[in-house]
N, C-alpha and C positions, 0 to 999 in steps of 0.2 A: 326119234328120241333126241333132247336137248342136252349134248356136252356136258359133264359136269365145269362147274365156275373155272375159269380161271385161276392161279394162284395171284394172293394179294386183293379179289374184290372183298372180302371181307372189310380187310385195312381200308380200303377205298371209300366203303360204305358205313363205317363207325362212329365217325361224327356225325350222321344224319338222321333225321328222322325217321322215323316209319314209315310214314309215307312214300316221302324220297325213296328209302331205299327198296319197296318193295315197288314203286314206279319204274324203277331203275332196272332192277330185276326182272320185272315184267316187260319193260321193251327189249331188252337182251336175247329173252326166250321168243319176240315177238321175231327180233332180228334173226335168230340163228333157224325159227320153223321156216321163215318164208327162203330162205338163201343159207341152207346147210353143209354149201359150201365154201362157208366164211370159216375164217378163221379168227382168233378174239387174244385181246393183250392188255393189261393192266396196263396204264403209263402212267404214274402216277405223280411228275411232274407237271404231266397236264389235267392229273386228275378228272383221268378218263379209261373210258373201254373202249378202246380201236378195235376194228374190225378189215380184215384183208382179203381180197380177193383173189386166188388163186394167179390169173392172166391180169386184172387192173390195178391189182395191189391196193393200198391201206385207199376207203373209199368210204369209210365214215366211224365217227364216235360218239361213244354215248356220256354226259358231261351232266352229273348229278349237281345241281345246284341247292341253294337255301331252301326255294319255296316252287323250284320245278328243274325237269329235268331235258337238257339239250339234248339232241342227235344234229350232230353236225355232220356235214360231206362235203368231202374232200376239197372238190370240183362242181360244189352247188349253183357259183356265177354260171355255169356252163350249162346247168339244168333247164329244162324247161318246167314251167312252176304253175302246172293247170289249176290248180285251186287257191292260188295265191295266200299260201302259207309260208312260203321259206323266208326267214327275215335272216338279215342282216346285210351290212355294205363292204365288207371286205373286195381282194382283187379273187378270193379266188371262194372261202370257205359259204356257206351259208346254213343254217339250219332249222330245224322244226322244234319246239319249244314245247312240252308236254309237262300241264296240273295236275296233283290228283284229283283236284275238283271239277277239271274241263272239259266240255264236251268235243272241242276240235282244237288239235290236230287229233284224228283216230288214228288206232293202230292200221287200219286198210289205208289210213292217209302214209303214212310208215312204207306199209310195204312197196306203197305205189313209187314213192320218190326212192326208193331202194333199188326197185327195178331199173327203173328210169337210172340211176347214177352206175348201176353195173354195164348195161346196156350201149 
């Protein structure tokens, strides 16, 4: 069973579309089935859902945008990246980019770099 939300995704999630936010919502629950024991945080400075690992501590968030929605991690330069999805050029952050129209990155692509960054 999936946590109930956090306080404040609501507010997080108000300005956004439908889409967005029920994208949003659905990698959340994608995040907390595969790794249930995360723990999850509004920050809404960064206008995001952080997510902590018990022993690795804060190791990715979820970053609702305009017209899709980021999972970033933490330590993603550090990842190995087998289906060659994780974008960006940061020293440290990178992450998976998710449409509600697109076929890839999948949610099994999600879990896999999930593992991979707890690990």
């Amino acid at each position: 069973m999936i946590a109930a939300a956090p306080p404040g995704i609501d507010e997080l999630l108000e300005d956004h579309c439908a889409d967005i936010s029920a994208l949003t919502r659905h990698l959340r629950d994608v995040i907390l089935t595969a790794r249930p024991e995360l723990t999850e945080r509004v920050y809404r400075g960064w206008h995001g859902l952080g997510f902590h690992h018990p022993e690795r501590g804060y190791i990715a968030a979820v970053f609702p945008g305009t017209d899709s929605v980021s999972v970033g991690f933490e330590h993603g330069a550090d990842l190995p990246d087998p289906h060659g999805l994780l974008q960006g050029t940061g020293k440290r952050l990178r992450y998976l980019r998710f449409r509600p129209d697109a076929s890839a990155p999948t949610h099994e692509h999600l879990v896999e770099y999930l593992d991979l960054a707890v690990s």
